[in-house]
C-alpha positions in Angstrom: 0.0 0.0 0.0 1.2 3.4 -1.4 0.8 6.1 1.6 -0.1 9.5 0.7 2.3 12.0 -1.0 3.2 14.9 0.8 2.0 17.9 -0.6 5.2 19.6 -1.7 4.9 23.8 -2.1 8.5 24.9 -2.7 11.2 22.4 -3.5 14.0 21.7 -1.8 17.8 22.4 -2.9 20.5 20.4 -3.4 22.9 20.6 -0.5 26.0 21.6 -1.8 28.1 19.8 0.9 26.6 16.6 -0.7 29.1 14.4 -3.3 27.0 13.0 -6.8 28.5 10.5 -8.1 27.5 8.9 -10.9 27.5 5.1 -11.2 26.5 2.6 -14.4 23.2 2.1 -13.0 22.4 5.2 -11.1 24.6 7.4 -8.6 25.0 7.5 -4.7 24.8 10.7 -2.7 27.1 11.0 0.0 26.9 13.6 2.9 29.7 15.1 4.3 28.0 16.4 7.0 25.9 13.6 8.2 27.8 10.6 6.7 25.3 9.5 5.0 25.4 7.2 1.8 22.5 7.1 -0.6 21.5 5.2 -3.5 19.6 6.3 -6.0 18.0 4.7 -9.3 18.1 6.1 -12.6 14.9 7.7 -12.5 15.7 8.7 -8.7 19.1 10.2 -10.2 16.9 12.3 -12.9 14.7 13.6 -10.3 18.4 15.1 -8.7 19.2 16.7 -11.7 15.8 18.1 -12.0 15.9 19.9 -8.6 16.0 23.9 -8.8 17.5 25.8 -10.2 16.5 23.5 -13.2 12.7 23.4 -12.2 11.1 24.9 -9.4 7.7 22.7 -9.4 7.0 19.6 -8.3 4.7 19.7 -11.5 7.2 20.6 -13.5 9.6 17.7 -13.0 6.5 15.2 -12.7 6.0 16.4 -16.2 9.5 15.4 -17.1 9.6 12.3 -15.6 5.9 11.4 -17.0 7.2 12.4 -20.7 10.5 9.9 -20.4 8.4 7.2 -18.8 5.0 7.4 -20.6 4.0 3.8 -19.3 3.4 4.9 -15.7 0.7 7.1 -14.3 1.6 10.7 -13.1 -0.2 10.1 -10.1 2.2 7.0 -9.4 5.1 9.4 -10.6 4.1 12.8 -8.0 3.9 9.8 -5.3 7.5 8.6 -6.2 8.9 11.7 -6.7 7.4 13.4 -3.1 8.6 10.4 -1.4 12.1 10.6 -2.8 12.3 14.2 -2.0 11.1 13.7 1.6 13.7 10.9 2.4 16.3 13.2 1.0 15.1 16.0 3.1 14.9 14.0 6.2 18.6 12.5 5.7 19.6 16.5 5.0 21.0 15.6 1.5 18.4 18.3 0.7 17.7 21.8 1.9 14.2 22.8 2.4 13.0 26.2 0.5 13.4 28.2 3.6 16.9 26.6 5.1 18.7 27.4 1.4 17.3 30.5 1.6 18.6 31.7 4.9 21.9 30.0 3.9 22.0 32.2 1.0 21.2 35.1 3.1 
């Protein structure tokens, strides 16, 4: 059972103490903050590179992903995608709106 997506108002940021690197069949995350590894999936590694400044929507990137993966419902893809972004969140290997903000600041 799917639980509910989070409804997502601003995206988040990449943190920019976070290492990408890509791999054959995706890329891992790694925080040099927290010390945390992540892996991601090729679809989880196109929602990274879709993160702002490249889009700004949630919409906007579930249109992306819908358009390269026509076979799956964007209802199944805003689920996904939210999810994705709130485990990132949570492990800090992304910024909410409001903490990239005051960073920038």
């Amino acid at each position: 059972m799917r639980r509910a997506a989070s409804r997502i108002e601003v995206l988040p940021t990449r943190n920019p103490k976070v290492i990408f690197k890509a791999l054959a069949t995706g890329a891992v995350l790694y925080s040099t903050e927290e010390e945390v590894y992540f892996g991601l999936n090729p679809v989880g590694v196109r929602v990274w590179e879709l993160l702002p400044p490249t889009h700004q929507t949630l919409d906007e990137i579930v249109r992306v992903i819908a358009s390269e993966y026509s076979d799956v419902s964007e209802d199944v893809i805003r689920a996904d995608v939210s999810e994705l972004i709130d485990e990132l969140t949570k492990l800090g290997l992304l910024l909410p709106a409001s903490a990239s903000a005051q960073r920038v600041s």
